[in-house]
N, C-alpha and C positions, 0 to 999 in steps of 0.2 A: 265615618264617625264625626267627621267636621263639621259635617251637613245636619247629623244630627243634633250636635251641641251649636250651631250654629240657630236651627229653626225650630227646635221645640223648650219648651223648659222645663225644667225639672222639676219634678213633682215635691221634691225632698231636698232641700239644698243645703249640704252639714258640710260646704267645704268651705274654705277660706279665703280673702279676698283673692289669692294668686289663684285661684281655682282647683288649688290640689286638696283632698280629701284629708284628715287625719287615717294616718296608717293604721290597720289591726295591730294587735301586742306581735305578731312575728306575720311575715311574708317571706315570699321568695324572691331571691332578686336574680334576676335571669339578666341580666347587664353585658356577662363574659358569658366565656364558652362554659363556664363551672355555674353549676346552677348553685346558692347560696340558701341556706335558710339566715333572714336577718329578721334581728332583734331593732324594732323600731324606735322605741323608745320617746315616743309622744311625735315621731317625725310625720311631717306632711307630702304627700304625692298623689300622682293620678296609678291607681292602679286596678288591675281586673280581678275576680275571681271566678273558679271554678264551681260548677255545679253538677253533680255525676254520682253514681250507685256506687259502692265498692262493691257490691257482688257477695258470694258466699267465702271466698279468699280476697282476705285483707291485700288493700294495695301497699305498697314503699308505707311506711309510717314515723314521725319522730316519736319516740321512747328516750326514758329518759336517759337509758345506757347507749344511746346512739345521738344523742343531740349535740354533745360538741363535735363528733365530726359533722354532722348535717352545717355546723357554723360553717367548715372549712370548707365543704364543698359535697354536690350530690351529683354524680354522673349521671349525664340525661341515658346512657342504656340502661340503667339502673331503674327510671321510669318507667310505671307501667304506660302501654300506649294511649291511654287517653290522657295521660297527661303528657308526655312529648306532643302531644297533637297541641294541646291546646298551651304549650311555652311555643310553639312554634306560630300560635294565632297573635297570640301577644308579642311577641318580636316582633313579626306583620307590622303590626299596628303600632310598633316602635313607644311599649312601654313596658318600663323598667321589672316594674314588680307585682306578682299573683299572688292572692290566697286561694288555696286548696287546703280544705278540711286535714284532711289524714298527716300533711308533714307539716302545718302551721298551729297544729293543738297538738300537744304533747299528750299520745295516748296511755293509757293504762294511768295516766297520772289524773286520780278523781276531782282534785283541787284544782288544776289548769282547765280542766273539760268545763269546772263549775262557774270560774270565773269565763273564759271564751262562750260558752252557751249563751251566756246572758248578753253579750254584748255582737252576739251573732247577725242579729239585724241590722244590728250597725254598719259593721262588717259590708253585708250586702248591698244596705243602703248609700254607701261612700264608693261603689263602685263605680270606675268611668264604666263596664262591661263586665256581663257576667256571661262565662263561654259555659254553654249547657251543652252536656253530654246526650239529647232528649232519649235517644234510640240505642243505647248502650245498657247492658243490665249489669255492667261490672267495670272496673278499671282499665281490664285488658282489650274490653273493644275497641276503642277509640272514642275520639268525637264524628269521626265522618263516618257514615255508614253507606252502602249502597241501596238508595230505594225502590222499591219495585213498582214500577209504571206502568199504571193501567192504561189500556188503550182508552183512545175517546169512543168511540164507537168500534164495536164488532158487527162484521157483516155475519147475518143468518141467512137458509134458505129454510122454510118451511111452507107445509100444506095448508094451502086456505082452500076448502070445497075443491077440491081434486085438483088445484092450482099448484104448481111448486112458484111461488112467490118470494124474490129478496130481500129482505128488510135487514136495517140496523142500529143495533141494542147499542145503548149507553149506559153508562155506571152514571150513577147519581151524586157529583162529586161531594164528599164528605169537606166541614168545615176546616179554615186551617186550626182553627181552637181543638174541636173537636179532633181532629187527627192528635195535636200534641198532647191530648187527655189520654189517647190511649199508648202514649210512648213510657216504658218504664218509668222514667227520670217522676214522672208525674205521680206514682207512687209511691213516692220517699215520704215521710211526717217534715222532713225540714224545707221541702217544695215550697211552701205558705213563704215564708220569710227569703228564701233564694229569690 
């Protein structure tokens, strides 16, 4: 990441001279061993968000009958696994605090979703890293999936004019674009802005 903030620039630059981003209205701060939902309150930091499917079963969500304890603390076994995977990318990379959609908008609550929607680009756009879930179609997959590798070439034997002849077939590698178009994540309406 150093390399990259070091040699490219940024296409969109909403942070501040100290280079820290303005915070979304709530993040999680994974600091301790307790994961936290915090209330920012105009504060400035470098932080990641999450990019992922919830699936047909809603993952961990704040409501509003659960949000003060979300203040006090949210146990990572509590976490569905794509998001322990992806608090544990962000520790890696030794920062402080995530947005994830589901525990940083207060759901069932239409006034919080109205004003977070709107500033959702935002959101994305002040991100040091946004961890995509590509290859998950729900919460519970993870971020790391196992991918299946094609050989480079298969040997065949077949008949040419009475010949039994060896030859070896290739797959015609597919783009990396084109591969992550066909990963679920890339079906979401909120993709565009992530």
């Amino acid at each position: 990441m150093q390399g990259c903030n070091r040699n490219h620039s940024r296409s969109s630059q909403i942070t501040t001279s100290g280079g820290q981003s303005a915070l979304p209205t709530r993040v999680l701060d994974i600091y301790d061993d307790v994961i936290r939902l915090y209330v920012s309150r105009g504060g400035h930091s470098k932080y990641a968000a999450l990019s992922h499917c919830w699936g047909l079963n809603p993952p961990l969500r704040t409501l509003k009958s659960n949000f003060d304890s979300h203040l006090e603390g949210i146990g990572m076994e509590t976490l569905p696994k794509t998001f322990q995977q992806a608090v544990q990318v962000e520790r890696e990379l030794s920062l402080r605090y995530i947005w994830i959609d589901s525990l940083c908008i207060i759901q069932g609550d239409s006034s919080d979703w109205e004003r977070e929607a709107v500033i959702m680009g935002g959101v994305y756009e002040g991100v040091e890293v946004t961890i995509s879930a590509t290859g998950s179609t729900k919460a519970h997959d993870g971020c790391f999936i196992t991918r299946v590798r094609m050989p480079d070439a298969v040997p065949l034997r077949i008949n040419y004019k009475g010949r039994a002849i060896r030859i070896h077939a290739a797959l015609r590698p597919e783009s990396a674009l084109t591969d992550l178009q066909k990963n679920p994540l890339a079906h979401r309406a909120w993709i565009t802005q992530e």
